[in-house]
PQR file with spaces between the fields and no chain letter, atoms N, CA, C, O and H, PARSE charges and radii, in Angstrom:
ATOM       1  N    UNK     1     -14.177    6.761   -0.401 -0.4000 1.5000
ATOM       2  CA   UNK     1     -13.485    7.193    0.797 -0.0000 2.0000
ATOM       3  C    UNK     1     -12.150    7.834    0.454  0.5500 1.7000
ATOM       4  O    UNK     1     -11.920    8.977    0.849 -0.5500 1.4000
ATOM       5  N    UNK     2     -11.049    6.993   -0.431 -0.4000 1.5000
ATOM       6  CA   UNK     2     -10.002    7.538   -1.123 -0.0000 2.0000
ATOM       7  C    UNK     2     -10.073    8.455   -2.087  0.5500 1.7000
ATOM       8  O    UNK     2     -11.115    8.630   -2.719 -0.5500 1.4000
ATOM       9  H    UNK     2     -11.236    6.064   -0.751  0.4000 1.0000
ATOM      10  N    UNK     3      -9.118    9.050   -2.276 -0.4000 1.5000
ATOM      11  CA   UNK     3      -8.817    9.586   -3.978 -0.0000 2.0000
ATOM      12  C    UNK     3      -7.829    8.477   -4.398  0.5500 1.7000
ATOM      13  O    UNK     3      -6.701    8.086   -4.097 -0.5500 1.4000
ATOM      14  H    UNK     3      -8.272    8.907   -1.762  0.4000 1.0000
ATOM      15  N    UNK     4      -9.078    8.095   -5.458 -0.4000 1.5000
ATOM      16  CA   UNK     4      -8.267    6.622   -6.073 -0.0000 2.0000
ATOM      17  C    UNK     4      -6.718    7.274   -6.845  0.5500 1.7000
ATOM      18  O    UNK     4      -5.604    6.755   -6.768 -0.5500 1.4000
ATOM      19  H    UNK     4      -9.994    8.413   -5.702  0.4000 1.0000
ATOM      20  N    UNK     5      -7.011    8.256   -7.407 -0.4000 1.5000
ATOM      21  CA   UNK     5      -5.485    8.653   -7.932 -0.0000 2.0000
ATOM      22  C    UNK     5      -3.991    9.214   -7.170  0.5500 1.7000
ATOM      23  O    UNK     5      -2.984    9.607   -7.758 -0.5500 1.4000
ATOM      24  H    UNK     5      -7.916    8.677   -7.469  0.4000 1.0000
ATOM      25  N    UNK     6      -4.158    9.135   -6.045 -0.4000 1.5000
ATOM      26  CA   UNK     6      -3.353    9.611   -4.802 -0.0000 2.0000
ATOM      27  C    UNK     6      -2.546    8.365   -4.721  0.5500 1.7000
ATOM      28  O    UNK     6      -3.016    7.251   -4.486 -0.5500 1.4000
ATOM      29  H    UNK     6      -4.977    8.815   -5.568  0.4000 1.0000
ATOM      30  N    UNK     7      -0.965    8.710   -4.991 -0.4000 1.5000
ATOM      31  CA   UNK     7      -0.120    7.506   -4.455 -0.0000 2.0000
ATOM      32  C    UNK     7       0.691    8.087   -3.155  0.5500 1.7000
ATOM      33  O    UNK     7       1.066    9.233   -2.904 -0.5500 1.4000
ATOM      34  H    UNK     7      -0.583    9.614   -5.182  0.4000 1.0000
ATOM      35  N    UNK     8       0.817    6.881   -2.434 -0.4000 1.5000
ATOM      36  CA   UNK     8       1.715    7.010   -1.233 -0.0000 2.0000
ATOM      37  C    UNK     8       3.120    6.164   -1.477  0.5500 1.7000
ATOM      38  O    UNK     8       3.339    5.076   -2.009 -0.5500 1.4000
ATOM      39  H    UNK     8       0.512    5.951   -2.638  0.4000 1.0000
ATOM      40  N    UNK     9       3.845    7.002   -0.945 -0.4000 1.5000
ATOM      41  CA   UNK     9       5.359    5.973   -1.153 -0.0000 2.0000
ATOM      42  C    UNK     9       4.777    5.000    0.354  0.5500 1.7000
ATOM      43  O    UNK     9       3.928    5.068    1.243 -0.5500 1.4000
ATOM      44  H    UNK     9       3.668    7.886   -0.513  0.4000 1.0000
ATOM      45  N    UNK    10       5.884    4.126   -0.116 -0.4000 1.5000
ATOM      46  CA   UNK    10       5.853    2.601    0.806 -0.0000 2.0000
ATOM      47  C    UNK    10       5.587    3.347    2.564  0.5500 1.7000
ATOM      48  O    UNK    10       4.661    3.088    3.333 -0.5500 1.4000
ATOM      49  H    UNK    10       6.573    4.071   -0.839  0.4000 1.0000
ATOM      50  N    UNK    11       7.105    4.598    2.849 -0.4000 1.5000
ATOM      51  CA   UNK    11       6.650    4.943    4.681 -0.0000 2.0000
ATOM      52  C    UNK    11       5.548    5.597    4.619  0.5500 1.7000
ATOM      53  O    UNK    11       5.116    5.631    5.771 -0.5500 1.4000
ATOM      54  H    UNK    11       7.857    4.809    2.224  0.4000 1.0000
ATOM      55  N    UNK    12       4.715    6.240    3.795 -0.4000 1.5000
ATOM      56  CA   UNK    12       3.403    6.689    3.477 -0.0000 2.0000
ATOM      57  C    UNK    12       2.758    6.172    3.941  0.5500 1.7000
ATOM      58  O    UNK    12       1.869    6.502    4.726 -0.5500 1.4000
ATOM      59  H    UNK    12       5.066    6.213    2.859  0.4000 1.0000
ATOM      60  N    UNK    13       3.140    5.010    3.463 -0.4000 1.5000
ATOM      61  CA   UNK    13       1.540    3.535    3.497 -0.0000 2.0000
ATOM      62  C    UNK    13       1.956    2.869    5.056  0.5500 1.7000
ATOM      63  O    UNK    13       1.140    2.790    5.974 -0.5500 1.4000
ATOM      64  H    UNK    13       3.862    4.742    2.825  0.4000 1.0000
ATOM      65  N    UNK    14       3.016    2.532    5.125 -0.4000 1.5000
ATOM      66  CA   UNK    14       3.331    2.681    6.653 -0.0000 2.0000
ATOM      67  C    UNK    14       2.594    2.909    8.127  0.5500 1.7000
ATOM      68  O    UNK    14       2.115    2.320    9.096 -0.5500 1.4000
ATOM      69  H    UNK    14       3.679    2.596    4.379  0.4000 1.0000
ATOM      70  N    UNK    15       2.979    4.729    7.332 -0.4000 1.5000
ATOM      71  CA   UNK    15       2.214    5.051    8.498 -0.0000 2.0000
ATOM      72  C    UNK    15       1.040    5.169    8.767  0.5500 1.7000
ATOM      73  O    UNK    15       0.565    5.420    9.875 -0.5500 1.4000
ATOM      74  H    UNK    15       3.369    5.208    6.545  0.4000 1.0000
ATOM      75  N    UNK    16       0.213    4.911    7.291 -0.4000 1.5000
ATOM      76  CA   UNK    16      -1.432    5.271    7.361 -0.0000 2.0000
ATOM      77  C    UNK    16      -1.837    3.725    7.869  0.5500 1.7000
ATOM      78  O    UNK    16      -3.031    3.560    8.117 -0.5500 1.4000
ATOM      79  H    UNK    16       0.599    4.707    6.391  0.4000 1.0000
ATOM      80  N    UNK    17      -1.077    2.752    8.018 -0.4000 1.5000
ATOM      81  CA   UNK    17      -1.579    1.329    7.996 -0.0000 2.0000
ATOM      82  C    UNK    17      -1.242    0.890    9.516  0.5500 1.7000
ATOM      83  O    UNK    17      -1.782   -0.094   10.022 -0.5500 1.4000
ATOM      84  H    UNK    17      -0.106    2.886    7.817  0.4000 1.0000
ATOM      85  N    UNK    18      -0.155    1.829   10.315 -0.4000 1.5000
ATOM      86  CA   UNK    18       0.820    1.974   11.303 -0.0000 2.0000
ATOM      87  C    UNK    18       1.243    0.380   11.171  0.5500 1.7000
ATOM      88  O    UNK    18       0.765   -0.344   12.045 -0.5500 1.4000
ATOM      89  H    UNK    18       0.284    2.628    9.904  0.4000 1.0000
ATOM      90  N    UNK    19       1.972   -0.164   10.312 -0.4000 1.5000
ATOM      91  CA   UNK    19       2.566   -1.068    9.787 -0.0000 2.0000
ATOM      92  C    UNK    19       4.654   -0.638    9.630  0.5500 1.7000
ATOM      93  O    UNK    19       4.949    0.555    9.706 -0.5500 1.4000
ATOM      94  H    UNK    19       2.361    0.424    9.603  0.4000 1.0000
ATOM      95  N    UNK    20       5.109   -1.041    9.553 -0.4000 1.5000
ATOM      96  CA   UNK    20       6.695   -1.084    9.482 -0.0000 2.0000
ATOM      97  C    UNK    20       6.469   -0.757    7.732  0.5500 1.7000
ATOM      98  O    UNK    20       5.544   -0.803    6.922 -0.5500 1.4000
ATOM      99  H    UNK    20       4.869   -2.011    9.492  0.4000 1.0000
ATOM     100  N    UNK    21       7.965   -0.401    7.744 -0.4000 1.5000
ATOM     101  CA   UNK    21       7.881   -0.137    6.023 -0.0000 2.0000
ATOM     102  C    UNK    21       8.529   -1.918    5.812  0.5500 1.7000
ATOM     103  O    UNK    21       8.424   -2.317    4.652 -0.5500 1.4000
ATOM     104  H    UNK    21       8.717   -0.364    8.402  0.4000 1.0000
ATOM     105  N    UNK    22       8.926   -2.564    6.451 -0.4000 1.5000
ATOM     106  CA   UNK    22       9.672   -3.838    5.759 -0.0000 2.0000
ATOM     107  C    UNK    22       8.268   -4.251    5.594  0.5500 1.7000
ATOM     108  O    UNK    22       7.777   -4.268    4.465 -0.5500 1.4000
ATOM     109  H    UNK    22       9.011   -2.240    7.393  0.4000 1.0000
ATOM     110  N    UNK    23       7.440   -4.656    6.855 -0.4000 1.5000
ATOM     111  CA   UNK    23       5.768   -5.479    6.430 -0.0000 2.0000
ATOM     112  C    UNK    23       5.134   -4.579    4.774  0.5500 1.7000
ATOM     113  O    UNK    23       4.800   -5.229    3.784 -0.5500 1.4000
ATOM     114  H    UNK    23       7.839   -4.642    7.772  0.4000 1.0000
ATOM     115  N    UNK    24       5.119   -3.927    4.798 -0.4000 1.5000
ATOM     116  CA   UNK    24       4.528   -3.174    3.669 -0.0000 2.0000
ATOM     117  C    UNK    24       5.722   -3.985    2.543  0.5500 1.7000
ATOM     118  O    UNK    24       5.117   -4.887    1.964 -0.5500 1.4000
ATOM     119  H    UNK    24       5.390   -3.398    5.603  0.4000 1.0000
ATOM     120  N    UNK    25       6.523   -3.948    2.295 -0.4000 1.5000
ATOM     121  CA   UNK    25       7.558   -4.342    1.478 -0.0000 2.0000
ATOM     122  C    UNK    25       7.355   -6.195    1.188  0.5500 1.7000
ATOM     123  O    UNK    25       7.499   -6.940    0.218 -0.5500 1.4000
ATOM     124  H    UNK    25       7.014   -3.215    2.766  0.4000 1.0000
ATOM     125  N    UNK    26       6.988   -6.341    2.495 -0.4000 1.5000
ATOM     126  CA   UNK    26       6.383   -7.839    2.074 -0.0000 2.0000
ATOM     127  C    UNK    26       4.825   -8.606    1.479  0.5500 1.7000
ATOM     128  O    UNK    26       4.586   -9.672    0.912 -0.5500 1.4000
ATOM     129  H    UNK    26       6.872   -5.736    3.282  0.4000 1.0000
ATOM     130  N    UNK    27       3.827   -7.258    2.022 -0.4000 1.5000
ATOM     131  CA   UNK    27       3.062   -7.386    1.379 -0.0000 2.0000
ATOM     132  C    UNK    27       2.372   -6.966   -0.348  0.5500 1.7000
ATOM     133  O    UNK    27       1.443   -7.285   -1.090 -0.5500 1.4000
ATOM     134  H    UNK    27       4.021   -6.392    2.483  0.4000 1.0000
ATOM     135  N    UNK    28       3.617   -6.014   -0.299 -0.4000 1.5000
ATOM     136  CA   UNK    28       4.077   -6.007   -2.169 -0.0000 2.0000
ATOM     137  C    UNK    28       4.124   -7.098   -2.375  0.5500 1.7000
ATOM     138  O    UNK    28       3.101   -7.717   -2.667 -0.5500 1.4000
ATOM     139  H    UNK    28       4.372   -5.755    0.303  0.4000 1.0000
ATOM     140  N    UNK    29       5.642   -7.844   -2.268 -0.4000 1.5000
ATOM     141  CA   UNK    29       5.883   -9.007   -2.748 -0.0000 2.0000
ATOM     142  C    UNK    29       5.019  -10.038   -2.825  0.5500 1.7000
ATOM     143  O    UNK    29       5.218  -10.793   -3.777 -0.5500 1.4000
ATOM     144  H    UNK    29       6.473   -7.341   -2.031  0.4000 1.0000
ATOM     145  N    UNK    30       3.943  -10.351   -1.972 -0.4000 1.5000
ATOM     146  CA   UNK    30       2.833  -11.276   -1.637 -0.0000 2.0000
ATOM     147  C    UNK    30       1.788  -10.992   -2.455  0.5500 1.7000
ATOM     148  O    UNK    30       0.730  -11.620   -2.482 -0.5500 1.4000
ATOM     149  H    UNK    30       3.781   -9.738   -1.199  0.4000 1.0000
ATOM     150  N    UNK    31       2.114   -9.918   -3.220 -0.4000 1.5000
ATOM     151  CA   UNK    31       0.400   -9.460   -3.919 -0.0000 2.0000
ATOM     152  C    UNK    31      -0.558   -9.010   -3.102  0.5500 1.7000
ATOM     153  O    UNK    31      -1.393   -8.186   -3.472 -0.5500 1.4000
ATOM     154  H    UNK    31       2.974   -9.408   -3.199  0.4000 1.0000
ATOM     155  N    UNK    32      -0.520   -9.477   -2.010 -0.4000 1.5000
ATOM     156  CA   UNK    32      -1.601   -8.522   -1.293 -0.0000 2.0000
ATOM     157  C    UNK    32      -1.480   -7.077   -0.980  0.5500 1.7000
ATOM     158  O    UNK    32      -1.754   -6.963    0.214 -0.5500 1.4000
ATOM     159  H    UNK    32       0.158  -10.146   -1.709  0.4000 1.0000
ATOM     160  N    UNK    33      -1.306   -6.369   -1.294 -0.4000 1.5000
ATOM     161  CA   UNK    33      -0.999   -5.371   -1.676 -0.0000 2.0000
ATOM     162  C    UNK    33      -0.342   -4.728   -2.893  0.5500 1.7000
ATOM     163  O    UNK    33       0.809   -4.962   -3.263 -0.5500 1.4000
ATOM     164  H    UNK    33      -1.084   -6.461   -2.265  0.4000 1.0000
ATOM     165  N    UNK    34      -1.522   -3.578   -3.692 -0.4000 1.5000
ATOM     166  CA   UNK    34      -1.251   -3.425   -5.455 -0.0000 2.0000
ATOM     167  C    UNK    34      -0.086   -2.196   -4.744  0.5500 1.7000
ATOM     168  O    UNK    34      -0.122   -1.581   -3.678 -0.5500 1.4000
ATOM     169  H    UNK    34      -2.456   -3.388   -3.392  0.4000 1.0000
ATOM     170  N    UNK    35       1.197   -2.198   -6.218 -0.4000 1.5000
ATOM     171  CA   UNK    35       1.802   -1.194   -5.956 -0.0000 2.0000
ATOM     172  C    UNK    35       2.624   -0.860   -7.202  0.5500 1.7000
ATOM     173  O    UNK    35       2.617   -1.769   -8.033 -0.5500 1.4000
ATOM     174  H    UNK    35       1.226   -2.697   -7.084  0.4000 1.0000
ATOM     175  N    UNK    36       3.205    0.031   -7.471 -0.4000 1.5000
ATOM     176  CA   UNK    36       3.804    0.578   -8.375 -0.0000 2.0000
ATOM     177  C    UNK    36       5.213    0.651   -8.568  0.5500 1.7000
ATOM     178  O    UNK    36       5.815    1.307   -7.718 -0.5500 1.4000
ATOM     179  H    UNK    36       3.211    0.769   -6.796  0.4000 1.0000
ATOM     180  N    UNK    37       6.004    0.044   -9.644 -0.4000 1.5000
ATOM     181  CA   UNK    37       7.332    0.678   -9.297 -0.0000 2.0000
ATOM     182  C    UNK    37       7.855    1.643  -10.340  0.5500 1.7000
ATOM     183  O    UNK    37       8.015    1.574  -11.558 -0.5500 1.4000
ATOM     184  H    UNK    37       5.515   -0.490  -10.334  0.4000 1.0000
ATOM     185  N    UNK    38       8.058    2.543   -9.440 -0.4000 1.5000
ATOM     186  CA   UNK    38       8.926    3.499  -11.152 -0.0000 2.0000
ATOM     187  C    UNK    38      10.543    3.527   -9.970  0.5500 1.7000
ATOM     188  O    UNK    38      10.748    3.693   -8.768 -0.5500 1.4000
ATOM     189  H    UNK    38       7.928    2.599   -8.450  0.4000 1.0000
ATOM     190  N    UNK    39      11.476    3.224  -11.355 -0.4000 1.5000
ATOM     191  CA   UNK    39      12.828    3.574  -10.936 -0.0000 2.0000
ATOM     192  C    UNK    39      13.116    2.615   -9.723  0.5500 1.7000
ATOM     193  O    UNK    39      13.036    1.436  -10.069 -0.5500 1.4000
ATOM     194  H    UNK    39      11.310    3.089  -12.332  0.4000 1.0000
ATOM     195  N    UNK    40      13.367    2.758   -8.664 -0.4000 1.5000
ATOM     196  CA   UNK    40      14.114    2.182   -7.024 -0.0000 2.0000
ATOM     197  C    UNK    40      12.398    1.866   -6.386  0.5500 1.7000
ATOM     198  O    UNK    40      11.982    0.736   -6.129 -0.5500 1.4000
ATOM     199  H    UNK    40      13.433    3.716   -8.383  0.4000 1.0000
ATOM     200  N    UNK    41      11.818    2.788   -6.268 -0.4000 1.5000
ATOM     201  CA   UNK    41      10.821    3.094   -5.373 -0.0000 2.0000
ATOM     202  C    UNK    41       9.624    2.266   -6.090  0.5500 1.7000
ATOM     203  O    UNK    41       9.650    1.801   -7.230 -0.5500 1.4000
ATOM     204  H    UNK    41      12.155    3.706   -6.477  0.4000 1.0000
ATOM     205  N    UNK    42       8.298    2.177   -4.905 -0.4000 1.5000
ATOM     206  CA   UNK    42       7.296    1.652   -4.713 -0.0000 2.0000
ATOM     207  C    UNK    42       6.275    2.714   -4.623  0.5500 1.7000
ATOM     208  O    UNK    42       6.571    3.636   -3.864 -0.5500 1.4000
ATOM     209  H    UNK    42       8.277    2.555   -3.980  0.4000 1.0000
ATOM     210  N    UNK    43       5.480    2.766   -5.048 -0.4000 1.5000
ATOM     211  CA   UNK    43       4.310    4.072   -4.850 -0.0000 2.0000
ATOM     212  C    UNK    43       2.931    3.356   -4.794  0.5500 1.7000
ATOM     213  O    UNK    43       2.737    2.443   -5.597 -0.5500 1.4000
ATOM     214  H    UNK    43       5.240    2.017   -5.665  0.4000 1.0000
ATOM     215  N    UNK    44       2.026    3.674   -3.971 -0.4000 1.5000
ATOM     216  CA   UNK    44       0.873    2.426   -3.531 -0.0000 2.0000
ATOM     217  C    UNK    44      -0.539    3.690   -4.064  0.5500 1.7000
ATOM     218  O    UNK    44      -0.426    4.904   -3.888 -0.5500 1.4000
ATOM     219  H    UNK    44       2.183    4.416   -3.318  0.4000 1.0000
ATOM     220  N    UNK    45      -1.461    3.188   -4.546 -0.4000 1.5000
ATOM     221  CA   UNK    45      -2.619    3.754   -4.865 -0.0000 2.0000
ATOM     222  C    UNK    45      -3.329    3.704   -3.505  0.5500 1.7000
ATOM     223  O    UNK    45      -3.348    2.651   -2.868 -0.5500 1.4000
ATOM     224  H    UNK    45      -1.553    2.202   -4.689  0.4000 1.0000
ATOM     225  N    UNK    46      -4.070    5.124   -2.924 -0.4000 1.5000
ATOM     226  CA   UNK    46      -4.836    4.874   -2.105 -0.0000 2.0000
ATOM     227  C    UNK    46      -6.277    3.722   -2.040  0.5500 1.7000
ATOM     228  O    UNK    46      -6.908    3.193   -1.125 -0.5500 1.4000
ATOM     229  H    UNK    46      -4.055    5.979   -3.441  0.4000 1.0000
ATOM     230  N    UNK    47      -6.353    3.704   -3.555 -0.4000 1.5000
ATOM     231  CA   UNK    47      -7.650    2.689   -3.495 -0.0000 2.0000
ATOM     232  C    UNK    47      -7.240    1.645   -3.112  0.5500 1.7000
ATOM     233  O    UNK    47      -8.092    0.935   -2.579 -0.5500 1.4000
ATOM     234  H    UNK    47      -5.841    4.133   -4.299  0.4000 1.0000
ATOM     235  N    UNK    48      -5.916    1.123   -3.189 -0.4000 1.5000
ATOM     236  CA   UNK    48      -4.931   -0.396   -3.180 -0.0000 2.0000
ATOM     237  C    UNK    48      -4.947   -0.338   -1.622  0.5500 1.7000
ATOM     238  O    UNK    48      -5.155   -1.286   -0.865 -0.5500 1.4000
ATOM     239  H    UNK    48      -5.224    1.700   -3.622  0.4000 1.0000
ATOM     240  N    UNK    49      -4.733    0.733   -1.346 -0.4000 1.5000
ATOM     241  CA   UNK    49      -4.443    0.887    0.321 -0.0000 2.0000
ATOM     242  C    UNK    49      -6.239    0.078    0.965  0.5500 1.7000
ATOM     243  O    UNK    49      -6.319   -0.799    1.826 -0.5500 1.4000
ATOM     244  H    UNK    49      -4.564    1.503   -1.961  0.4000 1.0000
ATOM     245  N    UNK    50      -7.325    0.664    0.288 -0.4000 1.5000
ATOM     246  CA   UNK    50      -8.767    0.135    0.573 -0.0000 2.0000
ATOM     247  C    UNK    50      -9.293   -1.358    0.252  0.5500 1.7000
ATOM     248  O    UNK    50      -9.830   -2.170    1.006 -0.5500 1.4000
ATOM     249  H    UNK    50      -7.259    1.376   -0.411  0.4000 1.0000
ATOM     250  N    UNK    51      -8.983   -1.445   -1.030 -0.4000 1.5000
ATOM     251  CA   UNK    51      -8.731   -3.054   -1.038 -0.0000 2.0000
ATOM     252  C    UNK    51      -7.947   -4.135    0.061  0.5500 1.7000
ATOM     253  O    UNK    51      -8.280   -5.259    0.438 -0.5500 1.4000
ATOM     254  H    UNK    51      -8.547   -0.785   -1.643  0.4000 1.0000
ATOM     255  N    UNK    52      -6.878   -3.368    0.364 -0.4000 1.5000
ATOM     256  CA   UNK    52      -6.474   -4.357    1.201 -0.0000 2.0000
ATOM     257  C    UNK    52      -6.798   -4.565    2.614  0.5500 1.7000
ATOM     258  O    UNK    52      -6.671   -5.516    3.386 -0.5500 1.4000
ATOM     259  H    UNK    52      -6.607   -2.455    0.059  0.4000 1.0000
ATOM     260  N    UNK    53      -7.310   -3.233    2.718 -0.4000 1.5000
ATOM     261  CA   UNK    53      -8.574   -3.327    4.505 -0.0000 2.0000
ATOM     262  C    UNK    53      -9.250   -3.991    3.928  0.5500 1.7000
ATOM     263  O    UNK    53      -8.958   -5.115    4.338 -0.5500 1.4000
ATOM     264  H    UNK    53      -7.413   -2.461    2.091  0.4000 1.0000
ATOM     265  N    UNK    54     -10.114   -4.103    3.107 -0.4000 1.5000
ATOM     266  CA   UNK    54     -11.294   -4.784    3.138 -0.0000 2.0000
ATOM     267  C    UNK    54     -11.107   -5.962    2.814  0.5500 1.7000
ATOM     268  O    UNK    54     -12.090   -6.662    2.570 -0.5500 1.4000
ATOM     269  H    UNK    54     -10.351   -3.191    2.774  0.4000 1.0000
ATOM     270  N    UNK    55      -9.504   -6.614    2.706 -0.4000 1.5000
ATOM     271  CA   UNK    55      -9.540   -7.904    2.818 -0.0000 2.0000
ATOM     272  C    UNK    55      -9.350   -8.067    4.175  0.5500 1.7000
ATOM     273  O    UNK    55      -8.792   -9.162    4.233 -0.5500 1.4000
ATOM     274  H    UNK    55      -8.706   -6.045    2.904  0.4000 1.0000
ATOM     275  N    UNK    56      -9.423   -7.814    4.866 -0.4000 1.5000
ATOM     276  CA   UNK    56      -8.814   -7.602    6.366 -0.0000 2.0000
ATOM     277  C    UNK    56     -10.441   -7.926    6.979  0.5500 1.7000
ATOM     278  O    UNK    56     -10.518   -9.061    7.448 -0.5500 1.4000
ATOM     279  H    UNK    56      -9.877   -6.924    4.819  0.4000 1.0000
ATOM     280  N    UNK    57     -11.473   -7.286    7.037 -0.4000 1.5000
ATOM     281  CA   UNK    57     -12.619   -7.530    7.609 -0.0000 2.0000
ATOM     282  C    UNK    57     -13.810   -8.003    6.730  0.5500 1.7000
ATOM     283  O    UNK    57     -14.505   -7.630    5.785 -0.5500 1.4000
ATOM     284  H    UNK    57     -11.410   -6.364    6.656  0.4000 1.0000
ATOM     285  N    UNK    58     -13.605   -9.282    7.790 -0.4000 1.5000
ATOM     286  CA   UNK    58     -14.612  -10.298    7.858 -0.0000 2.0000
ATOM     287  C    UNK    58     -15.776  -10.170    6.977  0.5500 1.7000
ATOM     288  O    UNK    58     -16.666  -11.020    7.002 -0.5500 1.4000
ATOM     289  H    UNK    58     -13.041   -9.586    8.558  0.4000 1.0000
């Protein structure tokens, strides 16, 4: 469904999740959600973005 090599910064993932950027910021920290850091920033793999729907349904 993704391009597994496509990163989104954190308001990226945000808005594709229509989630807040702080919730996204906490679900880094929680592991439930894979993410990347280079430098300051967070950069999320679209496949990471799919993994974590599909922990979502049942």
């Amino acid at each position: 469904m993704f391009d597994s090599f496509a990163l989104l910064t954190v308001s990226e993932t945000a808005v594709m999740l229509r989630y807040s950027s702080s919730t996204i910021y906490v679900l880094i920290r929680s592991g439930k959600l894979k993410a990347m850091k280079r430098g300051k920033s967070y950069f999320i793999a679209k496949s990471s973005i799919q993994d974590y729907i599909d922990t979502l349904m049942p």
